[in-house]
Structure formats: structure tokens, C-alpha cells
N, CA, C and O of each residue as an XYZ file, in Angstrom:
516
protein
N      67.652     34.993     -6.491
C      68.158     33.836     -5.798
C      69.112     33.042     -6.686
O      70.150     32.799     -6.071
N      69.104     32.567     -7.902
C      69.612     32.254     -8.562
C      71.017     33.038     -9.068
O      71.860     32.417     -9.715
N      71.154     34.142     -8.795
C      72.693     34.472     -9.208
C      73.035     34.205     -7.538
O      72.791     33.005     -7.415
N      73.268     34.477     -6.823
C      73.247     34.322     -5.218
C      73.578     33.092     -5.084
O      74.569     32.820     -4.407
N      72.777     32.024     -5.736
C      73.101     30.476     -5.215
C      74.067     30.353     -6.662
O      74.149     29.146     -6.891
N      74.900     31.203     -7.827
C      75.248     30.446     -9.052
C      76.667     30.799     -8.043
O      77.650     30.308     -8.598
N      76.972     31.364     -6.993
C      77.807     31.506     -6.075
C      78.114     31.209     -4.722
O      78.922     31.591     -3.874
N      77.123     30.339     -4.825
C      76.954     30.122     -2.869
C      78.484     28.897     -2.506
O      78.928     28.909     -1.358
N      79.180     27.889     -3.626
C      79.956     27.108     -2.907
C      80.970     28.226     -2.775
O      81.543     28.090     -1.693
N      81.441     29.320     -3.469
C      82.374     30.458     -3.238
C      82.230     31.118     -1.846
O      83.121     31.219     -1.003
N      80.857     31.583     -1.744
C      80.400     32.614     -0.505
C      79.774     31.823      0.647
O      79.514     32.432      1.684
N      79.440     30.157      0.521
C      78.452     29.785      1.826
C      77.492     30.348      1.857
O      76.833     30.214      2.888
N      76.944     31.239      0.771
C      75.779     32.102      0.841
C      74.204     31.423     -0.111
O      74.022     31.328     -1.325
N      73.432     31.111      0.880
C      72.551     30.403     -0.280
C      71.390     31.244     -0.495
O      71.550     32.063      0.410
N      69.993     31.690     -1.285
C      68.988     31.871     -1.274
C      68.190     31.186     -1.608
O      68.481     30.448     -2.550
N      66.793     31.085     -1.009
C      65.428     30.698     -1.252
C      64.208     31.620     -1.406
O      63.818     32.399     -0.536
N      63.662     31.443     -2.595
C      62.970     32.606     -2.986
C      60.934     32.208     -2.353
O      60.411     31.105     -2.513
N      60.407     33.104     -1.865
C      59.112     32.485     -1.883
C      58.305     32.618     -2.945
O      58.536     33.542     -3.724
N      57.022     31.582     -3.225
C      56.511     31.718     -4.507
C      55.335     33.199     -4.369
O      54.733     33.565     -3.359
N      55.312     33.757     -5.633
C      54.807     35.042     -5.245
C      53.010     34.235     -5.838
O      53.018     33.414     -6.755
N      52.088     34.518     -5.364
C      50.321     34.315     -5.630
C      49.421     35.541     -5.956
O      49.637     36.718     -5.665
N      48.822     35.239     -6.333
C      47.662     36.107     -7.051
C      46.666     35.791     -6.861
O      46.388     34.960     -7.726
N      45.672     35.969     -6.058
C      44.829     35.164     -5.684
C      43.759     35.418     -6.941
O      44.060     36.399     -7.620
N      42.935     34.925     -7.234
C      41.522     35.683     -8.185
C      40.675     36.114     -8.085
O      40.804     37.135     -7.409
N      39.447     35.899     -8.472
C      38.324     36.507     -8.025
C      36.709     36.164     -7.868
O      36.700     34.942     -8.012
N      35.748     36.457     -7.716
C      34.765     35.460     -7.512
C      34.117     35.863     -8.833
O      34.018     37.001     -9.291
N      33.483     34.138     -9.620
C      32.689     34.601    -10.480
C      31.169     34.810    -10.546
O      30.409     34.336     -9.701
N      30.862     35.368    -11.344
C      29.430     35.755    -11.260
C      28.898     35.955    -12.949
O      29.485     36.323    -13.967
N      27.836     35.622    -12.729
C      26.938     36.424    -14.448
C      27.080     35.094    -15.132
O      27.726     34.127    -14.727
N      26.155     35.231    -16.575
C      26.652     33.822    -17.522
C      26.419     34.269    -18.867
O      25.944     33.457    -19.662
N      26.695     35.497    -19.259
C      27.256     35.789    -20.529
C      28.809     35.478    -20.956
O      29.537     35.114    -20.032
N      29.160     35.542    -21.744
C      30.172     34.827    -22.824
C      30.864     36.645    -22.805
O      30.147     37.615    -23.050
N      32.458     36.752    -22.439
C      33.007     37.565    -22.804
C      34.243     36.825    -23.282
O      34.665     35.686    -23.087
N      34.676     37.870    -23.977
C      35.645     37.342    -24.879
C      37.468     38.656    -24.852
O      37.207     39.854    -24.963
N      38.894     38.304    -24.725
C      39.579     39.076    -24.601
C      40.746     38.366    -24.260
O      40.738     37.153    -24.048
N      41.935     39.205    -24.188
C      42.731     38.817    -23.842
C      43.630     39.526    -22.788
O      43.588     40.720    -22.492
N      44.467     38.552    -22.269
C      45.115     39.104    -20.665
C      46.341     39.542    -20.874
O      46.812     38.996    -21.871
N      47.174     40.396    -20.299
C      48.362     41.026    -20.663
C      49.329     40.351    -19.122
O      48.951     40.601    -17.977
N      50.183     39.767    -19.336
C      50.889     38.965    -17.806
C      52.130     39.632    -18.166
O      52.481     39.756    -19.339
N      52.562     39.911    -17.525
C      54.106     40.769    -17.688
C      54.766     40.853    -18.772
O      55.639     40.224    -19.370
N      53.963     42.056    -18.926
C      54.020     42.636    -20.773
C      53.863     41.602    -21.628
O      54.232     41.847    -22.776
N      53.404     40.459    -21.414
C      52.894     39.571    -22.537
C      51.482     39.479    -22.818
O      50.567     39.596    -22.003
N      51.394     39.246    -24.118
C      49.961     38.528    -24.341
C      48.963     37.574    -24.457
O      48.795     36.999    -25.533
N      48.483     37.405    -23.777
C      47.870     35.590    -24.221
C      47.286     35.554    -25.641
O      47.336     36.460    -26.473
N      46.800     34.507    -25.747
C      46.139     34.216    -26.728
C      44.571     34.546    -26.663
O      44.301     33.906    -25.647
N      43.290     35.147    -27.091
C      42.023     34.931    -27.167
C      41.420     33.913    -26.335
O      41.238     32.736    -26.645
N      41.045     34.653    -24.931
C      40.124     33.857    -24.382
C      38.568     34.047    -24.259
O      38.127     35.085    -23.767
N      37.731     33.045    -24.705
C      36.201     33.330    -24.830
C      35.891     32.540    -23.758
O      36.404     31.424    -23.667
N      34.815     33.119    -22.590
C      33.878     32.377    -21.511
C      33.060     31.603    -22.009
O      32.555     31.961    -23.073
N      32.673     30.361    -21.452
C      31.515     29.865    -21.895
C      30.569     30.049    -21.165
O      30.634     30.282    -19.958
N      29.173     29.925    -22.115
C      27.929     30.660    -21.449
C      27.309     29.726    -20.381
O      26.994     28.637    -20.861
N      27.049     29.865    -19.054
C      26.618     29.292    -18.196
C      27.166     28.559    -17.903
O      26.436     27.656    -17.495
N      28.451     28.252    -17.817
C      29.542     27.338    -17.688
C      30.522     27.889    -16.605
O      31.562     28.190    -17.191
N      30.610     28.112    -15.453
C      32.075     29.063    -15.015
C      33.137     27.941    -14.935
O      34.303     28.330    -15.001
N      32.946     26.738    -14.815
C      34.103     25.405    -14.277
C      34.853     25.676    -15.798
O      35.995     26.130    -15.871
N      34.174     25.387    -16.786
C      34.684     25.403    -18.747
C      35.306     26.884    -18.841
O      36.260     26.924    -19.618
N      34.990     28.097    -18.236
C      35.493     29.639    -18.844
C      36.483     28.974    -18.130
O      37.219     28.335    -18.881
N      36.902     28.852    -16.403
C      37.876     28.667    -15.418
C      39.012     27.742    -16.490
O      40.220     27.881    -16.296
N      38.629     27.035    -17.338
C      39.519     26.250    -18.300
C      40.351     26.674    -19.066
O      41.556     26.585    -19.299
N      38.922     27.454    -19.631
C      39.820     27.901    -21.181
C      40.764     29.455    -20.716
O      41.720     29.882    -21.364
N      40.269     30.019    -19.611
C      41.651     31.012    -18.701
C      42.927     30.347    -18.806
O      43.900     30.610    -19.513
N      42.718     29.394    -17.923
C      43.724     28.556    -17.622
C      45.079     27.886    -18.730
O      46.279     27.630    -18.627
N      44.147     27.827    -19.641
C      44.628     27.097    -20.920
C      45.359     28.400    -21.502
O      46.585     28.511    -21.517
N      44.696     29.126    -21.857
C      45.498     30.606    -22.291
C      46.756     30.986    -21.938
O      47.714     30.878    -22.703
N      46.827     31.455    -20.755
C      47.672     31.928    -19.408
C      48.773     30.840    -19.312
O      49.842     31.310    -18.921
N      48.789     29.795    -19.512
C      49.706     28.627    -19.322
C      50.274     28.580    -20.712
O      51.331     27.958    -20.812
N      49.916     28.968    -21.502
C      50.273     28.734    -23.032
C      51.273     29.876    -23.085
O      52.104     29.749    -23.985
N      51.380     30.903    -22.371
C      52.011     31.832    -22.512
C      53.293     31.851    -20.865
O      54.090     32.776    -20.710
N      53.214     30.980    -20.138
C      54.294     30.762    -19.179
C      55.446     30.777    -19.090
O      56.063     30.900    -18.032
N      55.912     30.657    -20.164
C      57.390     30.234    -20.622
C      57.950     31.458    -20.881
O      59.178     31.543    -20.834
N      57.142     32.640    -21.205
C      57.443     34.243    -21.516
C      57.512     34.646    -20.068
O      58.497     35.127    -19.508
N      56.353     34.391    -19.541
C      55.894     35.128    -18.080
C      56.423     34.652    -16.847
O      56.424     35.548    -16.003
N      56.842     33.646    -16.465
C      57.133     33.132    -15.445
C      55.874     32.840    -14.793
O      56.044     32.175    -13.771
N      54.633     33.125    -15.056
C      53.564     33.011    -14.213
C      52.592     31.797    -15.057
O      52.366     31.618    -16.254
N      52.125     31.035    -13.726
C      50.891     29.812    -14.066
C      49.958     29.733    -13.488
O      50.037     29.677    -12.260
N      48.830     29.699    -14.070
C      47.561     29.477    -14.005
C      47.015     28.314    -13.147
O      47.406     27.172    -13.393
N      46.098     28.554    -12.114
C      45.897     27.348    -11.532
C      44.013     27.563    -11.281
O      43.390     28.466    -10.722
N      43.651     26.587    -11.816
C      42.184     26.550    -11.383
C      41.443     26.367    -10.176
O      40.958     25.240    -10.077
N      41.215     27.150     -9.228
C      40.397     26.974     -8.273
C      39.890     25.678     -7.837
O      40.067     25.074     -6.779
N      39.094     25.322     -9.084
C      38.127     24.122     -8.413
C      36.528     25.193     -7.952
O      35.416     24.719     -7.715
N      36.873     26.546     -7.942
C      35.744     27.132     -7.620
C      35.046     28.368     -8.421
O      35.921     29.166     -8.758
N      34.142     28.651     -8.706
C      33.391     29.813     -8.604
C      33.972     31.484     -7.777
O      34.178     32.679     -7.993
N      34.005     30.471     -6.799
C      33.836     31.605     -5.433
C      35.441     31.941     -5.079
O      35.734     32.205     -3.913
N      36.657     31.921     -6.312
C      37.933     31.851     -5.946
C      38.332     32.012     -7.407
O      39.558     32.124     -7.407
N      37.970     32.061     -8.372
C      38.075     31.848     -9.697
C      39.807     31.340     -9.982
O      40.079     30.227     -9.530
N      40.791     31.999    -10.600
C      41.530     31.691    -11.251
C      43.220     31.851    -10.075
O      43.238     32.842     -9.346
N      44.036     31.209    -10.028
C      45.098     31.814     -9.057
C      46.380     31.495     -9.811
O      46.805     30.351     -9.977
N      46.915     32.529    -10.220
C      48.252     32.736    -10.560
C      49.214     32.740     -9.631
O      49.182     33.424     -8.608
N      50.470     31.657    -10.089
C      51.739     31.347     -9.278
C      53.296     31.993     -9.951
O      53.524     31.262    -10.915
N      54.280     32.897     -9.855
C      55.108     33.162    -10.343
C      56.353     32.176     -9.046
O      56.891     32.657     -8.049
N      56.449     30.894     -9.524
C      57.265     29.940     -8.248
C      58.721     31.100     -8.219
O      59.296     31.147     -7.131
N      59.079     31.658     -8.928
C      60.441     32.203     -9.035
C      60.773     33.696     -7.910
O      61.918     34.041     -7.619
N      59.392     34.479     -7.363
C      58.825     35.315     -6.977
C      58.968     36.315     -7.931
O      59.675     37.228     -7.504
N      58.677     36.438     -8.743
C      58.671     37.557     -9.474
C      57.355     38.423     -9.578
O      56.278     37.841     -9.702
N      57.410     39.636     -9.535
C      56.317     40.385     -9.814
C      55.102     40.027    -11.003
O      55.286     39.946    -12.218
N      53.690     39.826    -10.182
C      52.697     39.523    -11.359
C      51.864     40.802    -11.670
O      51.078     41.235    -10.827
N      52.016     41.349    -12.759
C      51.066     42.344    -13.473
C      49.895     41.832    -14.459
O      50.234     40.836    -15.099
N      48.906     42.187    -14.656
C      48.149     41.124    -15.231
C      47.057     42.874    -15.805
O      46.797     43.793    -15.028
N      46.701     42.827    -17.110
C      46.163     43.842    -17.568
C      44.902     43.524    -18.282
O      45.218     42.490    -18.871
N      43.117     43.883    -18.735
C      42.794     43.084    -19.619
C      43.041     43.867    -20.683
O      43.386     45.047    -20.623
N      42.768     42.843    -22.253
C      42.440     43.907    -23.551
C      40.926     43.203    -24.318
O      40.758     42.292    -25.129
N      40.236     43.896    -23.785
C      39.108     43.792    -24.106
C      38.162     44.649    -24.675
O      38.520     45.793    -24.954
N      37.160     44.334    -24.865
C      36.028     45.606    -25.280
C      34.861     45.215    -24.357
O      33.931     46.005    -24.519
N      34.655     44.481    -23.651
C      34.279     44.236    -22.579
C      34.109     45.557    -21.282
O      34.890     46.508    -21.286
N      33.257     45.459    -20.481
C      33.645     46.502    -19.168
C      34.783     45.342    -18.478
O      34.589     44.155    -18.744
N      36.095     45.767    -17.495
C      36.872     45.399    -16.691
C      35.829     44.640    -15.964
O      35.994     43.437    -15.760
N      34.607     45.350    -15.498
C      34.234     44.472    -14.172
C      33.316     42.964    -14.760
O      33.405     41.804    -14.359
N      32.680     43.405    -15.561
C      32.495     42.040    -16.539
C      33.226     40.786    -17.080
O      32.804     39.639    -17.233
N      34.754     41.466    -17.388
C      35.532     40.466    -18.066
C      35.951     39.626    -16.216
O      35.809     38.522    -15.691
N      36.354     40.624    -15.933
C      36.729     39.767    -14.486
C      35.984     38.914    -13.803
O      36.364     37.972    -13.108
N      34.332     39.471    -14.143
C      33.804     38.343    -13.164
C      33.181     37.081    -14.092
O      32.269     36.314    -13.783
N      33.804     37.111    -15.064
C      33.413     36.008    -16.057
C      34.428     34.677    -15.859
O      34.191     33.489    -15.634
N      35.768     35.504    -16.064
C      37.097     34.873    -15.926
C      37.401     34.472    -14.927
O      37.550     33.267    -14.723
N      37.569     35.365    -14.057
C      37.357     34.802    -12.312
C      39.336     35.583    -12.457
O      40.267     35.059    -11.846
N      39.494     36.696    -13.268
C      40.719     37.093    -12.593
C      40.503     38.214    -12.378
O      39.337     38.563    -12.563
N      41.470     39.244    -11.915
C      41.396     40.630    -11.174
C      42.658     41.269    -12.006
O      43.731     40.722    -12.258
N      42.366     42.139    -12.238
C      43.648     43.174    -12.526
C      44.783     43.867    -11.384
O      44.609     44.415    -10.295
N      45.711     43.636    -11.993
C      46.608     44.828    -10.694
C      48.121     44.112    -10.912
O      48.380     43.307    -11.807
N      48.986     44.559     -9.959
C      49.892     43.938     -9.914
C      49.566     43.295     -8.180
O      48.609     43.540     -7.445
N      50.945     42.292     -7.909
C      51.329     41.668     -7.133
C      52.612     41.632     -7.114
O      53.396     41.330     -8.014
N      52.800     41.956     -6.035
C      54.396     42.460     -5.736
C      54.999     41.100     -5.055
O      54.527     40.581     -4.043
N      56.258     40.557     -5.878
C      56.639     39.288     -5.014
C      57.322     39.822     -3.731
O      57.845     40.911     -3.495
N      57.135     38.601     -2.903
C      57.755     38.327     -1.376
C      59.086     38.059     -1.569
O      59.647     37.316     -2.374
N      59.647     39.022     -0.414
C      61.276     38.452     -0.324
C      62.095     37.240     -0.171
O      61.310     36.373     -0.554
N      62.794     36.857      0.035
C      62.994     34.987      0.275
C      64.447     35.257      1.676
O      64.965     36.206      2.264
N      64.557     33.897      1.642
C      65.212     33.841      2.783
C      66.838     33.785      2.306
O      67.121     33.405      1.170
N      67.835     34.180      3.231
C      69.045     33.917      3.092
C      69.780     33.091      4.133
O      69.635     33.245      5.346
N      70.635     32.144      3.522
C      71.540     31.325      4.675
C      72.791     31.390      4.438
O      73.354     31.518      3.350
N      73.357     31.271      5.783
C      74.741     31.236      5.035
C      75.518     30.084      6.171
O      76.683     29.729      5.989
């Protein structure tokens, strides 16, 4: 959208991109895992769960993942829940890939963190002219 609109008073041609989401995942368990997340080919920093805590792990995700935004285009947004854990926003639509590196099992780290692995393919946006 942005090369498209660095031309739109030339062409009358504008774009609007939609924001691409990631929804998360539900948490469960109250052991302490510890690892880090890979967001479009980047790395966060060391995130540790806290034990019996999911609102405090939902934090220190959050805190991670946002620390590293400025590489990724993608931000971290806290639920407010358990039952929804963590939701990543790329406002630009760009594709979210999200990997763990852990020693953890995948299904453990995820349901600690409250995120999911995979990609997310952004949505197309609109054109005006």
C-alpha cells in the first residue's frame, strides 16, 4: 500500500491495507516454561512463565514480542484472558510467522504462553481510485 499511495496524487490511485491478526491460544497448566519466539525470522528475547500466574506469563510474552516490533512489524496484545491468551497484530498486513525455540514440548510452551505456532497469511486491502 505504501508504494501505491507514494504515487496516488500521480495515478488517483490510493490503497488501504487490512490489519493482518493472529489470534492465540487458550492457556492451561501452571508450570514455568521458559524460551524464546521466532516472529518473522526474528528473535525475541528469553521469555520465562510464571508459575500459577497466566495474567503475569500473558505479560512477560507480551513484553518480549513488543521489544522486538520494530524488526517484525508485529505487536503483541494481551487478551485480558486465559481462554484467548496472546493476539498478535501486523497493522501493515504483513505475513505473521511465529516459531518456538525451546526445549520445552511445543504443546507445553504454547499452552503456558497462550501463543500458537504457524503462519498467518495477511488479508488483501482495498483499492480506490
Amino acid at each position: 500500500a505504501t508504494a501505491i499511495n507514494r504515487h496516488s496524487a500521480e495515478t488517483g490511485v490510493y490503497a488501504v491495507v487490512n490489519e493482518n491478526i493472529m489470534a492465540g491460544t487458550a492457556q492451561s497448566g501452571t508450570s514455568v516454561v521458559s524460551g524464546r519466539v521466532v516472529i518473522n525470522g526474528v528473535t525475541s528475547p528469553t521469555i520465562t512463565t510464571v508459575m500459577n500466574n497466566q495474567s503475569e506469563s500473558r505479560q512477560a510474552v507480551v513484553a518480549a514480542i513488543n521489544l522486538i516490533t520494530e524488526q517484525t512489524g508485529v505487536r503483541a496484545y494481551d487478551s485480558g484472558t486465559a481462554d484467548e491468551g496472546i493476539r498478535l497484530v501486523a497493522a501493515d498486513g504483513r505475513n505473521i510467522e511465529l516459531t518456538f525455540d525451546t526445549a520445552y514440548p511445543t504443546a507445553d510452551f504454547s499452552a503456558r504462553t497462550g501463543l500458537r505456532e504457524g503462519v498467518q497469511a495477511g488479508v488483501r486491502g482495498d483499492f480506490f481510485r
